[in-house]
N, C-alpha and C positions, 0 to 999 in steps of 0.2 A: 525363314531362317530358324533352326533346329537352337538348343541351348546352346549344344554345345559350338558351336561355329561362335554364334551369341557371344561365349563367355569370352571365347580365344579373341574375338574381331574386338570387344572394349577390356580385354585385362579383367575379369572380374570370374570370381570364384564360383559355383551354382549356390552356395550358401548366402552368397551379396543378392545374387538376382533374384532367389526365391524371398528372402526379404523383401526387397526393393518390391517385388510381385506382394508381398504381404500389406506393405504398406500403400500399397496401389499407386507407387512411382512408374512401373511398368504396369499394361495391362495387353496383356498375349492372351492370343485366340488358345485354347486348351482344346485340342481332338484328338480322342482315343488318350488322353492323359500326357499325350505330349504339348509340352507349349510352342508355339509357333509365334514368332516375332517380326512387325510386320513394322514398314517403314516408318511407321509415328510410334513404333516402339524405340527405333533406331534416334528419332530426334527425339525422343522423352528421356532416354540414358543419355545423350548427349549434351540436353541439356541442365541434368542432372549434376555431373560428374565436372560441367563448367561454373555450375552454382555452387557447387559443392567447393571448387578452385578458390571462388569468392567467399569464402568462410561464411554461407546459408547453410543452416541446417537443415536434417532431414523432415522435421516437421514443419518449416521454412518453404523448406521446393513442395512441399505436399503441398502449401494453401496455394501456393505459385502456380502448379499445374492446378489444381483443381480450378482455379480462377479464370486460365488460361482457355480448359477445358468447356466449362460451364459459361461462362462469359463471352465464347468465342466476339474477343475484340475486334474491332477493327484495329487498322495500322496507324491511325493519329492516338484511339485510344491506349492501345499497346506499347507506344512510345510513350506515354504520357502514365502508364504506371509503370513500368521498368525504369523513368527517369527517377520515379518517386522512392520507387524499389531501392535502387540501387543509392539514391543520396541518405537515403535513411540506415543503408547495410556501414557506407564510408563514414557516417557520422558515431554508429556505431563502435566501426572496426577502432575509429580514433579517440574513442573515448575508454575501448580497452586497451589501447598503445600505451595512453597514459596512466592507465590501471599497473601492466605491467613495468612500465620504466619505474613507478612506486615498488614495483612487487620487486625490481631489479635491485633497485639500491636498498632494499633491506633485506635481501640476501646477501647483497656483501658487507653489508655492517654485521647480519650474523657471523657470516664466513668468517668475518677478521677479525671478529671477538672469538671466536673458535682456536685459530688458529695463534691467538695471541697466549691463550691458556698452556700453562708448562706441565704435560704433564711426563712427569719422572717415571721412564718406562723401565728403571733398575730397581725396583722393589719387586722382590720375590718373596712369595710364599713358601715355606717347608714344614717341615715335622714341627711342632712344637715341642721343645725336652721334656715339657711338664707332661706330655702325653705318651711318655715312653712306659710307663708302667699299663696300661691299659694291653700290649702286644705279648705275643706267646708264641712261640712256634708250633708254626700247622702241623707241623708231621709229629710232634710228641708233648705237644703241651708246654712245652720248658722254657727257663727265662733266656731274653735272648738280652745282648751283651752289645753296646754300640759302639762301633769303630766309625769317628767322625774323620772323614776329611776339608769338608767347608762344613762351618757353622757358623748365623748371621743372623744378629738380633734374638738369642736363643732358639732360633729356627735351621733342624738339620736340613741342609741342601743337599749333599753327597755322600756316601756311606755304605755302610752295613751294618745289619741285626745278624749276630749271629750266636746259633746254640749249638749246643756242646754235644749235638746229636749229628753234626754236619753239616746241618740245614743255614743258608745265608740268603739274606735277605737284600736286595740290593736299593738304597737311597739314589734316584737322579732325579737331578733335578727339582728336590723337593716333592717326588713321588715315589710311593714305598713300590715296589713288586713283587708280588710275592711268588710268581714265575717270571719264566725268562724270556722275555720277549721273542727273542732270535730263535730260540728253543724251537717255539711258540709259533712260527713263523710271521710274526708280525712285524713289520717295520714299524720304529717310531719315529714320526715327524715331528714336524719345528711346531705345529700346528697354526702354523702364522696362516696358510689356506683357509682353514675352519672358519677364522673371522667372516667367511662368507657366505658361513653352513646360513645364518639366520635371514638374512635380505634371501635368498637363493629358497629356504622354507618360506617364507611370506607369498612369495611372487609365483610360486608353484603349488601350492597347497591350499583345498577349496577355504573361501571364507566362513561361511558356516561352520564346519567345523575348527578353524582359529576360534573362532568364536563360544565356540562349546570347551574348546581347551582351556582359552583363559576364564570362563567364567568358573572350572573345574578347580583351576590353581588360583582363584578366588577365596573360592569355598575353603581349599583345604587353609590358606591363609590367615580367615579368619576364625576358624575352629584350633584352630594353634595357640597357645597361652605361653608368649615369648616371657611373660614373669617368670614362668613356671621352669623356661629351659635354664636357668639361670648355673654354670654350673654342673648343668648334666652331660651326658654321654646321646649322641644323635647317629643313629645308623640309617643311613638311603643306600639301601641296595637298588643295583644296577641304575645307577644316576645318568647315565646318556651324556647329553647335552649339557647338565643340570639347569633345565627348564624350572623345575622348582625351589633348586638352592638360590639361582639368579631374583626370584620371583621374592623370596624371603629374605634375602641375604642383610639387606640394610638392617632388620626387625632382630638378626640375634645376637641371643648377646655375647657379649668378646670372650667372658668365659667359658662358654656353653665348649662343646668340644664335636664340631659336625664331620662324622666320617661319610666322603663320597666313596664307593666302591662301583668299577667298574673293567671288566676282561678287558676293552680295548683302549690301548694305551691313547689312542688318540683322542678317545673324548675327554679325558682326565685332564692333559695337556692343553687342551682347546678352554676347558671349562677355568684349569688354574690360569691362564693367563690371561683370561677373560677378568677375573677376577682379584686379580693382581691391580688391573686397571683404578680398579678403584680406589686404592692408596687403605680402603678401611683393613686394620689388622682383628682376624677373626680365625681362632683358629681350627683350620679346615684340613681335614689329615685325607689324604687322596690315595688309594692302594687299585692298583690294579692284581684283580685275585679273579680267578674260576671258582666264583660261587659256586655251592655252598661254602668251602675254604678258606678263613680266612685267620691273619695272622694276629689274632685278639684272644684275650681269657676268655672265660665264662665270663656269663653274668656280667656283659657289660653295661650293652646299650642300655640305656632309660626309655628310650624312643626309637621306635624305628617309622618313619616316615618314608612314605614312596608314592611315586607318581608315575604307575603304568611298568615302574620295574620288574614287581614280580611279576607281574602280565608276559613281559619282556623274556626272562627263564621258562615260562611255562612254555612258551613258542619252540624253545629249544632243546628240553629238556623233560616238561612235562611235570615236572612234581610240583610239591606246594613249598614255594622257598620260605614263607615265614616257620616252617614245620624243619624245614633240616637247617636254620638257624638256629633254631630254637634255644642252644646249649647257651650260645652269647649273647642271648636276651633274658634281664633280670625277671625275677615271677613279678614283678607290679610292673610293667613295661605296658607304656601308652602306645597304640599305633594309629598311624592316620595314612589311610591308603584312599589309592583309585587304581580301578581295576576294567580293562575292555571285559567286556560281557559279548558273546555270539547268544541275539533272541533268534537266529536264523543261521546254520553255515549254509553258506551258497554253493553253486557248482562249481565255483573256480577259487574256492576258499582256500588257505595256505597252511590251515595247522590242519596234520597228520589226524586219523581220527582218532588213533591210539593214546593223541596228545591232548583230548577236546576237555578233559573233566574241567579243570579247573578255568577254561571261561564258561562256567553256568555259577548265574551268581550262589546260588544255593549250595552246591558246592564249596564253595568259600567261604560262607556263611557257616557251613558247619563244620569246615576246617579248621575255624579260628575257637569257635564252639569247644571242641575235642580237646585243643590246645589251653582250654579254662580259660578265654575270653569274655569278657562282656561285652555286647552292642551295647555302645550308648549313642548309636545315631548312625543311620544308612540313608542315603540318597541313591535313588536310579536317574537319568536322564531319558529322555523320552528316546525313541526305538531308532535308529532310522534307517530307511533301506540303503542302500549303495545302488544308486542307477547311473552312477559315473563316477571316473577315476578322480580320489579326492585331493591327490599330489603324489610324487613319488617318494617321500621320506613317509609314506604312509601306508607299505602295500599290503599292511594287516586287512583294509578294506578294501575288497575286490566284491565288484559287482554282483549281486544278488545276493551278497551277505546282508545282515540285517542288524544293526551292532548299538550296545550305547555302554556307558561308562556306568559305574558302581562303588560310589564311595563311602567309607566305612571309618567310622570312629570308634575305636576300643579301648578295652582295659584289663588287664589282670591285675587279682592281689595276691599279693602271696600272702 
């Protein structure tokens, strides 16, 4: 019997049997490279897959058969370990029954302490009023003028900014826009879906690299001097998800003033009422703008913090976004970035080559250079190839690309 007859006759994948073959649960005659499966292959799977019924693992039936094999018992002695076998698998099975009936009722003690927590899902986030002088209108510079129609906790909910150029800015929801969505062709959702952007990225996305992500928003973490924000002005261009606003969020402080900016209305929505959750009042001014764009003075930001954002514009755009900010970043402005780096583009790589400068770190390096930066601290991560798909919220890495991250602590003085 060929594999495939094989796989169809026990339900089993060629990926199960070529294991099972690995681990020498099967053992097929192999000629001319095909395996051939002969009737003690047929009762080695079968009685495999009834051990297997019995909660024996597979390194369990390997000593089983090998025993089996190697020992060729007689049938008083084969009854006489299979009885052994199998009172010792029940003695087992029942001592983790009792494992889990423990593990059961302190899942529902957590569960109903969970559930017994109130939390007040009507606190909303908006504009802070104190932060209305920081805004300017994009198309002329000029002061823009607020028409409130909800205002709560001195937080603008609904509205407009408007300057005397024509330009109006529309407040929903407690997020500024500074296009028009509809315009735009973008729907805005409730974002209440989103809540399952993160379980949905875990579950899909290789571990190895989660792993290099959080030790990234680690790093930038602790190179951050939350004394120091006290008060100041925080710009994260294109914040996403805010993987790193979330990562920080308890550490700033209440006066600091953290602008998320992001083109798609959905992440902004998904990220404010993620953060809403938390009851902590922080305030966090969220604009959906088409970077470079956006509807701030000069000379705001003190910081500009990012994680993978400007990486994010380069993809689309191509140029150096901390370079046509530049206007709205003060001359002593900290920055603390991470940046994808290509040590390799692949064949089936996704940026344009028109688009490639700026993932070479060197590039960037002497971009911020030009711009009268100082390094005061870079980290590269080690290289790594892509030999397989690392999730789909991640298709910067496509196979034979060779990619790692580049983080970058700076400074100017003015």
């Amino acid at each position: 019997m060929r594999i495939k007859k094989f796989s169809q006759k026990y339900n089993l994948s060629y990926d199960t049997i070529r294991y099972y073959i690995k681990l020498n649960l099967l053992v097929p005659e192999k000629i001319g490279g095909q395996y051939f499966f002969n009737e003690e292959c047929r009762s080695d799977i079968e009685e495999v897959l009834k051990l297997k019924e019995m909660e024996f693992s597979l390194q369990e039936i390997k000593e089983i058969l090998y025993f089996k094999r190697i020992g060729k018992l007689t049938s008083y002695q084969k009854n006489n370990y299979y009885q052994n076998l199998f009172k010792n698998k029940i003695e087992d099975i029942e001592s983790r029954i009792e494992e889990l009936v423990h593990a059961e009722e302190d899942l529902n003690k957590k569960l109903d302490e969970l559930l017994s927590d109130n939390y007040d899902s009507s606190y909303r986030m908006g504009i802070d009023l104190s932060a209305l002088p920081l805004f300017s209108c994009p198309d002329c510079g000029g002061k823009l003028s607020l028409s409130a129609d909800s205002v709560a906790e001195n937080q603008i909910l609904e509205g407009e900014l408007n300057c005397s150029c024509g330009r109006s800015l529309k407040i929903k929801d407690g997020i500024l826009y500074s296009f028009d969505p509809a315009a735009e062709k973008m729907d805005l959702k409730t974002g209440n879906n989103e809540y399952n952007h993160i379980e949905s990225y875990v579950k899909t996305t290789d571990s190895d690299y989660m792993d290099k992500t959080y030790k990234g928003l680690e790093w930038m973490k602790r190179e951050i001097d939350f004394e120091n924000l006290k008060g100041k002005v925080i710009l994260e261009p294109g914040s996403g998800f805010g993987f790193l606003l979330r990562h920080i969020y308890n550490d700033l402080p209440e006066d600091c003033v953290y602008i998320c900016v992001d083109k798609n209305p959905d992440y902004n929505i998904f990220l404010k009422k993620t953060l809403e959750l938390s009851h902590q009042k922080k305030k966090i001014i969220f604009i959906n703008a088409d970077l470079p764009e956006l509807p701030l003075k000069d000379n705001t930001a003190d910081y500009m913090l990012d994680f993978t954002g400007i990486t994010g514009y380069s993809f689309e755009r191509g140029g150096f976004l901390p370079e046509l900010l530049n206007d709205y970043l003060k001359d002593d402005i900290k920055v603390l970035a991470t940046f994808i780096i290509y040590h390799r583009f692949g064949p089936k790589n996704i940026v344009p080559e028109n688009l490639r400068k700026y993932f070479r770190y060197q590039n960037i390096k002497d971009a911020f250079i030009e711009l009268g930066f100082k390094i005061e601290e870079e980290v590269k991560s080690e290289i790594e190839k892509i030999d397989e798909d690392i999730g789909e919220y991640e298709q910067f890495a496509q196979i034979g690309d060779q990619i790692y991250s580049y983080q970058l602590k700076l400074r100017r003085w003015s």
